[in-house]
C-alpha positions as CSV (number, residue, x, y, z in Angstrom):
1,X,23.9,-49.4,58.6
2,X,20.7,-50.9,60.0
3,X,19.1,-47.1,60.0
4,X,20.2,-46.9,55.8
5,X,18.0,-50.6,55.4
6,X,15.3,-49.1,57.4
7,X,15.3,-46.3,55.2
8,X,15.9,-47.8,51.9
9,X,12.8,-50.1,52.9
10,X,10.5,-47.7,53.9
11,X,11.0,-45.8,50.4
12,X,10.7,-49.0,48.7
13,X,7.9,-49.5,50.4
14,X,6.1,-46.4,49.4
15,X,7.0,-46.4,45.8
16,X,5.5,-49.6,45.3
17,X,2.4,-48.1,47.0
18,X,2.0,-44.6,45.2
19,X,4.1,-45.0,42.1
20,X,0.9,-46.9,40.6
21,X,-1.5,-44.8,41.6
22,X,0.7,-41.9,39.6
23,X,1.5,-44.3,36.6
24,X,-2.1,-45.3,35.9
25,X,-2.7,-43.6,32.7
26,X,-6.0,-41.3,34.4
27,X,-4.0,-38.4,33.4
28,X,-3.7,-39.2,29.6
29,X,-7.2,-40.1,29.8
30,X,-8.3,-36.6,31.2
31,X,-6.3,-34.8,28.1
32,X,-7.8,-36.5,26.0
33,X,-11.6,-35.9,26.8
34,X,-10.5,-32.3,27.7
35,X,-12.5,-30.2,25.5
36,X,-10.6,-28.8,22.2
37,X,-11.0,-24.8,21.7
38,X,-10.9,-24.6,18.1
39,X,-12.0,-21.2,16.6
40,X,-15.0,-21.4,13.9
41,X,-14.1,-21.7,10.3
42,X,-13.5,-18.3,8.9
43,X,-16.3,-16.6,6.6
44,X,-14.5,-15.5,3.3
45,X,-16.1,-13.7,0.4
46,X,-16.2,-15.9,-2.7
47,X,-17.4,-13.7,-5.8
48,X,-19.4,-15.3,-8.2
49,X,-18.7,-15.2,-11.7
50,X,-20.4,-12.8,-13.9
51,X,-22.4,-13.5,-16.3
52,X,-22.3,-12.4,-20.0
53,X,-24.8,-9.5,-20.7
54,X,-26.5,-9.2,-23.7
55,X,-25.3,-12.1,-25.7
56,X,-21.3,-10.4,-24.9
57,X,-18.6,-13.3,-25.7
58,X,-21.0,-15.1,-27.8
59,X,-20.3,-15.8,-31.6
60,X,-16.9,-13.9,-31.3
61,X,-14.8,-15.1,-34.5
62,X,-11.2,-14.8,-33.7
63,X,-8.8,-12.8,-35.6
64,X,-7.8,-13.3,-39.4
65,X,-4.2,-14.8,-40.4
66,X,-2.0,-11.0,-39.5
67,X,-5.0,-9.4,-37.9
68,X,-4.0,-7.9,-34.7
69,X,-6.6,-7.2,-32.3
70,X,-4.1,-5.5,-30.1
71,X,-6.3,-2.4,-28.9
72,X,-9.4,-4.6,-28.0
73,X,-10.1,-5.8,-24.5
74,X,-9.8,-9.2,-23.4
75,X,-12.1,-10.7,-21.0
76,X,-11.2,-13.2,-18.6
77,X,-13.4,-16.0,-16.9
78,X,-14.3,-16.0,-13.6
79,X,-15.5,-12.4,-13.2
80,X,-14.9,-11.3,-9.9
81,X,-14.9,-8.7,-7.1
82,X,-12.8,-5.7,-7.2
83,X,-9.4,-5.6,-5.1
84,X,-7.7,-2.2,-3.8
85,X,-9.4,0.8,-4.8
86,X,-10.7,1.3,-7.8
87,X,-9.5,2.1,-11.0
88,X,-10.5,3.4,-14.4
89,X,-9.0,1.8,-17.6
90,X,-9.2,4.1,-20.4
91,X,-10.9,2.4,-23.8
92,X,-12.3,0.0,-21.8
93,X,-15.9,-1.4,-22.7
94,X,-16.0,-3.7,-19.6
95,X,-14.2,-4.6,-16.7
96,X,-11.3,-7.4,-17.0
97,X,-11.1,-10.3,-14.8
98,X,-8.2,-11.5,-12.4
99,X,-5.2,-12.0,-14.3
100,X,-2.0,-10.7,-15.5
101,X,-0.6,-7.5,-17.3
102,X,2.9,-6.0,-17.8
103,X,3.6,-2.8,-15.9
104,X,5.9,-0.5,-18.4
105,X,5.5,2.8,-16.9
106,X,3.8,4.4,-14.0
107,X,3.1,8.4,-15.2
108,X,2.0,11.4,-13.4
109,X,1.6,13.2,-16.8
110,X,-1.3,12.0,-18.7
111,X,-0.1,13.0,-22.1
112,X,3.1,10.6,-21.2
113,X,1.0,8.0,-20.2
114,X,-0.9,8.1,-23.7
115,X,2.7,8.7,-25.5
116,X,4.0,5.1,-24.4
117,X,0.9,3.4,-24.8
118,X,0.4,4.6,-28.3
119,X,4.1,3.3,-28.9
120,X,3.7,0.0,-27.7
121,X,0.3,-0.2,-29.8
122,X,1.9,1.0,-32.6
123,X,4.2,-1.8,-32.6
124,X,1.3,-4.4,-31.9
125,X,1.0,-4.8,-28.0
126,X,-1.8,-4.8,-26.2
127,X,-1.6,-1.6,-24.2
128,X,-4.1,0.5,-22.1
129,X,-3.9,3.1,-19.2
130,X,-4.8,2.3,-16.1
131,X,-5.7,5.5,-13.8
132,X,-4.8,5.3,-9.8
133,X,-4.0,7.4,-6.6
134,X,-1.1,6.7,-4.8
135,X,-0.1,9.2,-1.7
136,X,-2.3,11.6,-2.6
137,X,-1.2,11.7,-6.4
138,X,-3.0,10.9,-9.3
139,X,-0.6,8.0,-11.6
140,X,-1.3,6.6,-15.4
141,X,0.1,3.8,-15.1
142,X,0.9,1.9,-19.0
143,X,0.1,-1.9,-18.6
144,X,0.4,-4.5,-21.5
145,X,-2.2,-7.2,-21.6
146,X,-3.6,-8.8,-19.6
147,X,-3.0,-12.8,-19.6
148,X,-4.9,-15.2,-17.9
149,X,-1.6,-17.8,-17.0
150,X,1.2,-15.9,-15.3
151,X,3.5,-17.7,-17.9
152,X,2.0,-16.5,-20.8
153,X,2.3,-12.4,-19.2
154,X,5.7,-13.8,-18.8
155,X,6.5,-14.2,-22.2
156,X,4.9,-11.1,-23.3
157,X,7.5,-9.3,-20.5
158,X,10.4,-11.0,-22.5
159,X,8.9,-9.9,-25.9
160,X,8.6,-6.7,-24.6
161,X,12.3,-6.3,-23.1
162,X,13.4,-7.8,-26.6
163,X,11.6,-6.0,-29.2
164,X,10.7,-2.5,-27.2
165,X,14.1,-3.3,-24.9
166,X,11.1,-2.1,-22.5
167,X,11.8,-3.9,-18.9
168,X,8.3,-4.0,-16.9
169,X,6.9,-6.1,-13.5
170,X,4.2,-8.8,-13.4
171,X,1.1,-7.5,-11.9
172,X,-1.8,-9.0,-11.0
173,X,-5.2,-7.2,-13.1
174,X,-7.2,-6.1,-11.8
């Protein structure tokens, strides 16, 4: 028994010797002035919008009461960059902004391309071809719009399924 009290001394002993030296915070200290390794703030390419040439968008009256305008292209604000590879759109006088359209039909036939967007014209939808390469094919593809809010090319999608009982998916244009 007197060799256990000997020995529960001696660690006793010790602990109160070295536990405050291991306690004493330096190591939460040291953390804290280590030296954080954070990477340097990305570089991303922000067009800049585009501005109108030649007095375009200026003094543009909008449509009489019943007018349709639904063959004309739309411009949207913010003119940027191009994303994915590029496209033609057919009738056309200058590029669209970022926005929305309404995917109908995705062609490899030209002639059925201009069919279905001469339909959906006819019955006063905004419709245009847009001309692409996917796997080594060349696609029409019919698109109705474009809108600027997502909920608006919404809307036109549910027009569409009701009056053409056309169903179509939201893209982003360009």
């Amino acid at each position: 028994m007197k060799q256990r009290l000997v020995g529960a001394a001696v660690l006793i002993a010790l602990a109160v010797i070295f536990l405050p030296v291991v306690l004493d915070g330096s190591g939460y200290h040291a953390r804290l002035e280590a030296p954080a390794e954070v990477p340097p703030e990305p570089a991303f390419h922000r067009p800049l919008p585009s501005r109108p040439q030649d007095g375009a968008g200026q003094g543009v009256s909008p449509p009489a009461r019943g007018e349709s305008r639904a063959g004309e292209v739309r411009p949207l604000p913010g003119q940027g960059g191009e994303a994915g590879p590029p496209q033609t759109r057919e009738g056309a006088a200058e590029p669209v902004a970022t926005g929305w359209v309404v995917q109908v039909g995705s062609f490899s036939h030209r002639d059925n391309a201009v069919a279905e967007r001469e339909r959906l014209r006819a019955a006063g939808f905004p419709a245009f071809l847009e001309r692409t390469e996917a796997e080594g094919r060349v696609l029409h593809r019919v698109k109705v719009g474009p809108e600027l809010d997502r909920r608006a090319a919404e809307r036109l999608k549910e027009r569409l399924e009701e009056t053409m009982e056309r169903s179509g998916i939201l893209v982003q244009h360009p």
